[in-house]
N, C-alpha and C positions, 0 to 999 in steps of 0.2 A: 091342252097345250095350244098355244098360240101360234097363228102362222107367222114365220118370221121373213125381214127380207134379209140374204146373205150380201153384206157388204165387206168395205174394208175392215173392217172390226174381227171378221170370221175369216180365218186363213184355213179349206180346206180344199180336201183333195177326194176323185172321184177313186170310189171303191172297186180295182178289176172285178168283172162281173156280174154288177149290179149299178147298172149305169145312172138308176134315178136318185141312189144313195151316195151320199157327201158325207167324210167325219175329220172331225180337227186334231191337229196333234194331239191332246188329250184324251180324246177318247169321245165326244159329243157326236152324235150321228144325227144328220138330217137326209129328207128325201124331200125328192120336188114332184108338187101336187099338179092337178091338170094345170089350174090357171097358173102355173110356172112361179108361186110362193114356194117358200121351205118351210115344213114344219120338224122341229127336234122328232126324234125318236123314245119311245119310252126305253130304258132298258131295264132287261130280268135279273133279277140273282137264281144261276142256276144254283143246286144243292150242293155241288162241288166247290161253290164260292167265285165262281167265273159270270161277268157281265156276257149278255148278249141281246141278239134282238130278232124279231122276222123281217126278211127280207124278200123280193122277189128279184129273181134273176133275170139276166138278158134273156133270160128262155122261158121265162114268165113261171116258172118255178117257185113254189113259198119254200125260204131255207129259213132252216135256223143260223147265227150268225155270231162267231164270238167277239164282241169289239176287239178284243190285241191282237186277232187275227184280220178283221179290218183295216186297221189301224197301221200293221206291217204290210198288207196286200199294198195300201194307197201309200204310203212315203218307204218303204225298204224295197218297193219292189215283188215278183211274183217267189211263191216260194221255194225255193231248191228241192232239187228231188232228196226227198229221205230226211227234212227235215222239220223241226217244229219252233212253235214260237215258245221264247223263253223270257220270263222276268226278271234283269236284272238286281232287283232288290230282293226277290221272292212276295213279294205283295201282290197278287195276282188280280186287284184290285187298281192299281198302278199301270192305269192303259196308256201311259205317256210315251210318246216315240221313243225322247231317252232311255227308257227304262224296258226298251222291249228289243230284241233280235234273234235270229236266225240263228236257229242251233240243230243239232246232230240230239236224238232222245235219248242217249247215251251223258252227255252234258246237259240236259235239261235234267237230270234224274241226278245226279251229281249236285247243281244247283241246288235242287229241292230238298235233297237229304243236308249241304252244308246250313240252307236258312231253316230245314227244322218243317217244313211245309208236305213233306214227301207223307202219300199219305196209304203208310201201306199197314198190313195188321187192321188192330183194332182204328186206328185213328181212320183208313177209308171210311166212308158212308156208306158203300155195301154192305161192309163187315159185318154176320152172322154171328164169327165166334170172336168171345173178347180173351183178353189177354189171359183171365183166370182156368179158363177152358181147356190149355195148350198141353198143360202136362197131364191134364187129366185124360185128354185121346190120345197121347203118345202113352198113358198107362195101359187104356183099354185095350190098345193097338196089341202091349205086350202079352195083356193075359188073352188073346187070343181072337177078339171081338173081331167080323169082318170091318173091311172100310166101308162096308152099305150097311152093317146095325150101328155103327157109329156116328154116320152122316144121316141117320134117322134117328136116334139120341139128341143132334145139335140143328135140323132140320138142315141141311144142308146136304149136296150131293156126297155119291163114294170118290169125286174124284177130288173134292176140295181136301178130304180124309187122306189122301193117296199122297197128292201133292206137300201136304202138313208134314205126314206123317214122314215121307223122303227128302224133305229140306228143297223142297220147289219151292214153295212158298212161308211166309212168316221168318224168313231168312232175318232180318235184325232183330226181332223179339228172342229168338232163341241164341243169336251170338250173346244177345246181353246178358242173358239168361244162361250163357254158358249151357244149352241143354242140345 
């Protein structure tokens, strides 16, 4: 990447907490180098589908850094207690100011579940057990199996078994599923 110089061309805003880092409404993040150039910043795709990048903090700190959390730190402001950044559109990909704000996890998870992005069950990237798996441990559950020989059947702990099997978790695949 190229050093660049920031002009009127680039309308950005310093990142709280990370004084050498600059990023633009859209989502571009620059830092400024000793000789006081800007160079862009690469960014990652993490595994969850979320942009970010390393930063170092006023405390000379290496962070990891999400741009739409950047992004809302420098133009919305610092962020409310108890609260998260939310995508508008649900494109999590979509680092635009418009399209990002301040929300309650409660409304973010709402969001997520109406655009279809909500990533719970099989759809997470964690997820060990897929959807085919679910009535076959709600079976074994009944013919007697512990929750620890069944969570070593699917390599998983007895508490993911515990939590499946008492409707803690997998809650929409089983309303669909009427089970």
């Amino acid at each position: 990447m190229r050093n660049t110089t920031l002009d009127h061309t680039f309308f950005t805003e310093n990142i709280s907490g990370f004084p050498r880092y600059h990023v633009t409404r859209c989502g571009r993040v620059f830092f400024r180098l000793k000789n006081h150039s800007w160079r862009e910043r690469k960014l990652i795709l993490n595994q969850n589908g979320r942009l970010r990048f390393c930063a170092f903090n006023s405390e000379r700190k290496r962070k990891n850094v999400y741009v739409h959390k950047a992004v809302l730190l420098a133009y919305g402001g610092e962020r409310p207690k108890g609260f998260v950044v939310c995508h508008n559109d649900g494109n999590a990909l979509n680092n635009s100011i418009n399209n990002l704000r301040w929300d309650t996890f409660k409304n973010n998870s709402a969001d997520m579940e109406k655009h279809g992005t909500l990533q719970s069950g099989q759809k997470s990237y964690k997820s060990k057990i897929k959807n085919e798996n679910v009535q076959e441990i709600l079976d074994l559950r009944k013919f007697g199996l512990t929750y620890k020989e069944i969570g070593s059947k699917f390599g998983v702990s007895w508490s993911t078994i515990f939590n499946l099997v008492n409707g803690r978790s997998w809650k929409a695949y089983r309303k669909a599923n009427n089970i």
